[in-house]
C-alpha positions in Angstrom: 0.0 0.0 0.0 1.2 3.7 -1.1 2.3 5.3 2.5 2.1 9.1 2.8 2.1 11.7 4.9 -1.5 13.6 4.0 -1.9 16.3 6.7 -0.9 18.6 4.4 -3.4 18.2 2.3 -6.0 17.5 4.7 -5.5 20.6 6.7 -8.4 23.0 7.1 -5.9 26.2 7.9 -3.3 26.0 4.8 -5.3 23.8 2.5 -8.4 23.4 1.1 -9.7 20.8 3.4 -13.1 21.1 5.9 -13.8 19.6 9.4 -16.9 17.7 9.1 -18.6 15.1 11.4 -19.1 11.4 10.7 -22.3 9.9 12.7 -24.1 6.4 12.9 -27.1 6.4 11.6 -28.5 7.0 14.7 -26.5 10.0 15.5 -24.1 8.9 17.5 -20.7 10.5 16.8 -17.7 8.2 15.4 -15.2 10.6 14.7 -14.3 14.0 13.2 -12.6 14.2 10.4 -10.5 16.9 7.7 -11.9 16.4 4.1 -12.1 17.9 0.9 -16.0 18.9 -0.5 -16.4 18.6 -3.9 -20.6 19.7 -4.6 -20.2 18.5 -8.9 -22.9 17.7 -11.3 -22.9 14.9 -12.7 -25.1 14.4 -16.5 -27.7 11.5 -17.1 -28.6 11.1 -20.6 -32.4 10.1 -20.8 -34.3 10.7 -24.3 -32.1 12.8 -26.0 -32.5 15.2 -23.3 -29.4 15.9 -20.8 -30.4 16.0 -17.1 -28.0 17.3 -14.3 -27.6 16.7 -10.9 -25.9 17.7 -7.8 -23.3 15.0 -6.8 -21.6 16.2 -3.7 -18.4 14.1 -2.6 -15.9 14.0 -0.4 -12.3 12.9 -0.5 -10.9 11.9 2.9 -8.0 9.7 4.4 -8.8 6.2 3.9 -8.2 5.9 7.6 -10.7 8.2 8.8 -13.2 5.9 7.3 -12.6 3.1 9.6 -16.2 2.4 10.8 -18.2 4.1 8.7 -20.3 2.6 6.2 -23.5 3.2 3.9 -26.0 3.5 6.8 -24.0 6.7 8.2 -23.9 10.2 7.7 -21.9 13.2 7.7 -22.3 16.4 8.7 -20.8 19.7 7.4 -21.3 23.1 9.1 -25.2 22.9 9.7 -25.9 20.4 6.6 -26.2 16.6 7.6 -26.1 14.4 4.5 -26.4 10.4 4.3 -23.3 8.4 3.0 -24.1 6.6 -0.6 -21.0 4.9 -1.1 -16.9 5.4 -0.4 -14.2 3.9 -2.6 -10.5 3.7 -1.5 -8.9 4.5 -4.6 -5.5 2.7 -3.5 -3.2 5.5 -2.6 -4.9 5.9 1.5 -7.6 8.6 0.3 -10.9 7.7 -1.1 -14.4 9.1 -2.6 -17.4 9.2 -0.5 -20.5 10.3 -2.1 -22.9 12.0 -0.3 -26.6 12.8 -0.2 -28.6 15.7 1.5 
């Protein structure tokens, strides 16, 4: 596995990174975490017509991810929205698309 030091890229004062809040699904707080927001639109084809979306994601250390799963949510600033799905993409970040 790639080792790395990320902090700097995960830091909320020099970077572009964001403290948010990963809960259960309850509520119940697991952790805190430094990530990156991306809020992207995404396309869908659907009769010749082009339809587009918001499709917030974050990008976080793989590590910070350690008990969280598709039934949890995060929250940033006042803004709570519901995991989808996370993929490590090999290199101790991954993608985690979010909901509101």
């Amino acid at each position: 596995m790639f080792t790395e030091d990320l902090s700097q890229f995960f830091d909320p004062t020099n970077g572009f990174a964001t403290q948010v809040t990963f809960k259960t699904s309850v509520g119940a707080t697991i952790r805190t975490a430094n990530v990156i927001l991306t809020d992207a639109s995404g396309g869908v084809l659907m009769f010749d017509n082009s339809v587009l979306a918001a499709v917030p994601f974050i990008q976080c250390r793989t590590v910070d991810l350690a008990s969280v799963n598709n039934t949890c949510k995060v929250t940033i600033g006042a803004v709570t929205y519901q995991i989808v799905e996370h993929t490590d993409d090999g290199t101790g970040t991954s993608m985690v698309q979010i909901r509101k």
